[in-house]
N, C-alpha and C positions, 0 to 999 in steps of 0.2 A: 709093344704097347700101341695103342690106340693115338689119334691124330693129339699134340701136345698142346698145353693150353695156351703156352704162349711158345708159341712158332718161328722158326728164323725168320717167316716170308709169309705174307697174307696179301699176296698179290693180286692172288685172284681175284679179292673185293676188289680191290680197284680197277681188274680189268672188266668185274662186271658193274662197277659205277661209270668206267667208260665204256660201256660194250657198243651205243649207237655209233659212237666216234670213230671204236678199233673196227668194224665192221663198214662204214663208210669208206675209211682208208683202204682195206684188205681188197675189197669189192674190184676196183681197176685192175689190180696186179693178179686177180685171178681170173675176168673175166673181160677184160677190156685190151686192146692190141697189147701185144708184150712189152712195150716201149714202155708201158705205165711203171713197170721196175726200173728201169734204168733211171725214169725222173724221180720218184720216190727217191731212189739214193740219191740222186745228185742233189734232191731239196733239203733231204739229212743232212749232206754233207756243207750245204750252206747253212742252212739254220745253228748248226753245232759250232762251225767257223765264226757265225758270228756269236755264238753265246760262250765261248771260250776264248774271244776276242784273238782269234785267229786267223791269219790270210786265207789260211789253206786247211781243209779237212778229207780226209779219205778212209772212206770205209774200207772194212777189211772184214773176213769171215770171221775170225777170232782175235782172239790179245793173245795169245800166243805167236800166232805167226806173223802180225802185227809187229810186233815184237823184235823178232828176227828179221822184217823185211824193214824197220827202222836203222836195226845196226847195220845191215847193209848197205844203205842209201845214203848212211855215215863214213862209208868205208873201212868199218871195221870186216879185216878178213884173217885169213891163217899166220899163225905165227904174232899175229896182237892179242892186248892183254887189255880188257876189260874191267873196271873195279865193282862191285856191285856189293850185295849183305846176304848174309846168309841164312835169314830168318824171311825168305818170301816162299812164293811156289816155285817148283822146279823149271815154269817156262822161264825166268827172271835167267836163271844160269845154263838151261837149254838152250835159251836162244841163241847169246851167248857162243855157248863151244859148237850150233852147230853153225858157225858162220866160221870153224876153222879155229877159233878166237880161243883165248884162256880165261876164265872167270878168276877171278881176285877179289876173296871176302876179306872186307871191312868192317867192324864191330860196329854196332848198334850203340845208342841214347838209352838209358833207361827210363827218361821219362815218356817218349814219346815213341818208341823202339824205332826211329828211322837212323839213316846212315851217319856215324860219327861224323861231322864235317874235317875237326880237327885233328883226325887219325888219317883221314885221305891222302895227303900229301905225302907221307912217310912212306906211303905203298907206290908211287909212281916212278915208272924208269922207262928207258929207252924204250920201250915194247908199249906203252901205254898208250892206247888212241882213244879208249872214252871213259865217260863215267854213268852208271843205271843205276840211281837211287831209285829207291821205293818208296809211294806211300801209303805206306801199311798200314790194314785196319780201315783207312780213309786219312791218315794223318799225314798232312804235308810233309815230308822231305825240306830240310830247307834249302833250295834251287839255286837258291839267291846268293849264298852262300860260296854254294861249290860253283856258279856260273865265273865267278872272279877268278879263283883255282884256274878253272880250265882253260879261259883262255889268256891266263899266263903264261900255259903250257900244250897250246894249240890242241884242245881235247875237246871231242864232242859231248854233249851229253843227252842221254835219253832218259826222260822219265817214265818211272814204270806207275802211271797215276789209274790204273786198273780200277781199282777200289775207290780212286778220288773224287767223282763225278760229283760235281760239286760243292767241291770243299775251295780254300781262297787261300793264297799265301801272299805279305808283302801288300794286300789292295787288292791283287789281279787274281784269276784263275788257276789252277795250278796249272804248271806248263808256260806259264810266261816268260820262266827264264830259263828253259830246256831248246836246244834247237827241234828238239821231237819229244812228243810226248802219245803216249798210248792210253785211254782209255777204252776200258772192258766193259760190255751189254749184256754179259751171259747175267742168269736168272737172277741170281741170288748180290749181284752188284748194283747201287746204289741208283743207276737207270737201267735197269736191266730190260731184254727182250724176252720171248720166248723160246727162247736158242741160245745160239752162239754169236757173236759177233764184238767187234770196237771198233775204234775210230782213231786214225793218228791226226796229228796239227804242226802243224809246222809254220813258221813266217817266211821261213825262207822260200822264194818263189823254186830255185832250181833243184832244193832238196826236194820240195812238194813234187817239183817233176820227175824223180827219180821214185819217188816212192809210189806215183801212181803209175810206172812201168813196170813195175816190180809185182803193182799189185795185178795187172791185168796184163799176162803174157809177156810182160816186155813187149807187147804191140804197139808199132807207130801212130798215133793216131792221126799224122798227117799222111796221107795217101802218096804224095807228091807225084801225081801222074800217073800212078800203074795203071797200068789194064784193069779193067772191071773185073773185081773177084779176084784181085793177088794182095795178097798180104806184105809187110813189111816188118821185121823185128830186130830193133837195136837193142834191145837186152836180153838177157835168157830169166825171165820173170815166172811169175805163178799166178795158175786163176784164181785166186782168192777174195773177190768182191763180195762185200755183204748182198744178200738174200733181198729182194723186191719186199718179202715178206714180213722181215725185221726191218727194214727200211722203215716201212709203212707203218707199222706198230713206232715204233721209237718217235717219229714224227706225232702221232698222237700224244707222245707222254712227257717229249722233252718241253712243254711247254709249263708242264708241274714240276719241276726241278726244284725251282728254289722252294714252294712249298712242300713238298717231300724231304727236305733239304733242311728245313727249318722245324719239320716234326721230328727228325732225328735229333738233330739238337737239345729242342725241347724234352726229350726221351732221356736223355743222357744228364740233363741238367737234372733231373728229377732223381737219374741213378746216383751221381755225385750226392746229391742231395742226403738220402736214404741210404748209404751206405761209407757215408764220409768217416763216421766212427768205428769203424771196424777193422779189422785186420788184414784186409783187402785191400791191396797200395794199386791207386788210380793213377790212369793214364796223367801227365801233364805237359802241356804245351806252350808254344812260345809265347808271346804278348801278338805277335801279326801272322799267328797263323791262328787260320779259321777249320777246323775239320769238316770233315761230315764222318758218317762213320757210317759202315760194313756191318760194325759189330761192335761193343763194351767193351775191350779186350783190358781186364781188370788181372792183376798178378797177385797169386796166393799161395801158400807155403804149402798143403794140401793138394797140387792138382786134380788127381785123380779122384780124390772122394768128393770136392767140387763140384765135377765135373758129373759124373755119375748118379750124386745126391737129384741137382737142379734136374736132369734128364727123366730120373724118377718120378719127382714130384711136378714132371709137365713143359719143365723150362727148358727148351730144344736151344741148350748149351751145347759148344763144340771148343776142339781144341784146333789150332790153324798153325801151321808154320812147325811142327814137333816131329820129331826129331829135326832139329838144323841142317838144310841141303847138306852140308858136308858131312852128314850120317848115312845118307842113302848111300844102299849096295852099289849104285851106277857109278859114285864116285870116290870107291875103295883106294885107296894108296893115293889121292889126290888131296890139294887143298892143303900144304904144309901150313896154312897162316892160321891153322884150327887152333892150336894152341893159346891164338891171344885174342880171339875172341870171345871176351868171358862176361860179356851182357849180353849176346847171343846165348850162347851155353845155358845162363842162368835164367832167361826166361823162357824159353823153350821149355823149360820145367815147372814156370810156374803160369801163363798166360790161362785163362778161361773167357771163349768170349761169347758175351751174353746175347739174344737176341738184340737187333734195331731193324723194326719195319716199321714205317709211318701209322699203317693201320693199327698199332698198338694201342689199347686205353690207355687212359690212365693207372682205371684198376688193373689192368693185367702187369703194368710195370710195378705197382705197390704189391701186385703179388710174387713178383720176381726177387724185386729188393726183401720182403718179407723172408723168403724161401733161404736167398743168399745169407743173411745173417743168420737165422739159425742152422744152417749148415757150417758157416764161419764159427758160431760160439761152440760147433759140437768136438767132444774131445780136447 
């Protein structure tokens, strides 16, 4: 079918409402000494630090490898066990094993599908070195929670805030009560770039310094005397720095956050709203968590005709997270703890989630919710 009437993402308007600004930005990093990248990221990486109300920020090419150079810098390595859920993307449990490590799912909340807090402790043992909640959809994890946990039990924890950009838990940002936290810039996330890219945070000074070796060769960046033109490397790290290019763009856009941030809201309060009576069980969250949202991620008995009806009729609906990591082929005869995750299980089969981009109208969300109920009364 032809372009959908109401879209995951209509970014574009907005990158041609900023076009003088992303264009001013771009301009140095393509045509001015090449150093103009390097300060572009390092301006991201302050600007982000302080709107995340963090010491430290590092860009990174992706949230995925992000990701995994978080766990390392935690000192998760072979033969430790990691607890995490089994209703994210596969970087969440990639990272994970390939840092040697064993992923350990833990059952999901069904009101807000993030990590059971209360089921966490029953899963830790001698092998356990961290914990990577998720916050799915954009819905906070609560941090705060498992931050008391862990360090009862000398555990790190990494949150996987990908989708979170901009969402609050507790007062603070999310990530306030994570020793690291990862968010994601690729397109379709709630500040996204034109690419790929994230950002970790950390307060810790010496963690920050391991994960900016990690991110950039494991190169020294003190020289401590060599000879002109020799290198030094205390870690065996990866090139992995965000792009001068997604630098540059992001700086333009992180300055609309809370307003983009606040039209998704608005979006969401309007879908509650229009579909409160229906057969469609909405997401619900704590009293001091504040979301932002990725996406409606609304649960129905129907999946699949849902799913299909809405995409018919224009409403570029998707399904996220289906099958449960512990379905993929990649991890056949693994994951014995499948059995008792059955708020995973059960929504995995029943999640739809609906467009949220700020460019949205009004009318196009009355014509979503319109669409959704009479696909919900059908049959």
């Amino acid at each position: 079918m032809g372009a959908f009437r109401v879209p995951r993402s209509r970014a574009n308007q907005t990158h041609q409402a900023l076009r003088g600004e992303i264009l001013a930005a771009l301009k140095p990093v393509l045509f001015d000494d090449y150093r103009s990248s390097y300060t572009a990221r390092a301006e991201l990486e302050a600007a982000f630090a302080s709107k995340m109300r963090q010491r430290h920020a590092i860009a990174a090419h992706s949230g995925t490898i992000a990701l995994f150079l978080a766990l390392r810098a935690c000192g998760v390595g072979p033969g430790d066990e990691v607890i995490t859920v089994g209703n994210s993307d596969i970087s969440t449990t990639g990272s994970i094993s390939q840092c040697g490590a064993i992923p350990v799912l833990c059952d999901v909340a069904l009101s807000d599908y993030t990590i059971a807090v209360d089921q966490v402790e029953n899963l830790l043992t001698n092998k356990t070195r961290a914990i990577l909640p998720v916050d799915l959809h954009g819905h906070p994890a609560n941090v705060k929670a498992l931050r008391s946990l862990a360090d009862r039990h000398d555990l790190k924890i990494v949150e996987d805030a990908a989708l979170a950009c901009g969402a609050f838990d507790h007062g603070a940002p999310v990530g306030a009560f994570a020793d690291v936290a990862m968010f994601s810039f690729a397109p379709f996330k709630p500040l996204g770039s034109a690419g790929n890219g994230a950002m970790l945070v950390a307060n810790d000074d010496s963690l920050a310094d391991e994960l900016r070796l990690l991110v950039s060769y494991g190169h020294d960046p003190q020289h401590n005397n060599l000879p002109p033109g020799y290198q030094n490397y205390v870690a065996e790290g990866y090139n992995v720095p965000l792009d001068g290019l997604q630098a540059s763009l992001l700086l333009v856009k992180l300055p609309y956050l809370d307003e983009w941030t606040g039209r998704r809201r608005a979006i969401v309060s309007q879908l509650e709203a229009g579909l409160a009576d229906t057969t469609a069980r909405l997401p619900r969250f704590r009293a001091e968590s504040s979301p932002t949202f990725r996406s409606y991620a609304i649960a129905v008995d129907r999946q699949g005709e849902l799913h299909q009806g809405l995409r018919a009729a224009g409403v570029e609906a998707v399904i996220h997270y289906a099958p449960p990591i512990y379905d993929y082929s990649v991890y056949a005869g693994m994951f014995p703890e499948r059995g008792t995750l059955t708020a995973t299980k059960r929504l995995a089969g029943e999640i739809v989630n609906l467009p949220i981009t700020p460019e949205l109208t009004n009318d196009d969300v009355d014509y979503m919710i319109d669409v959704t109920r009479k696909l919900l009364n059908d049959g």
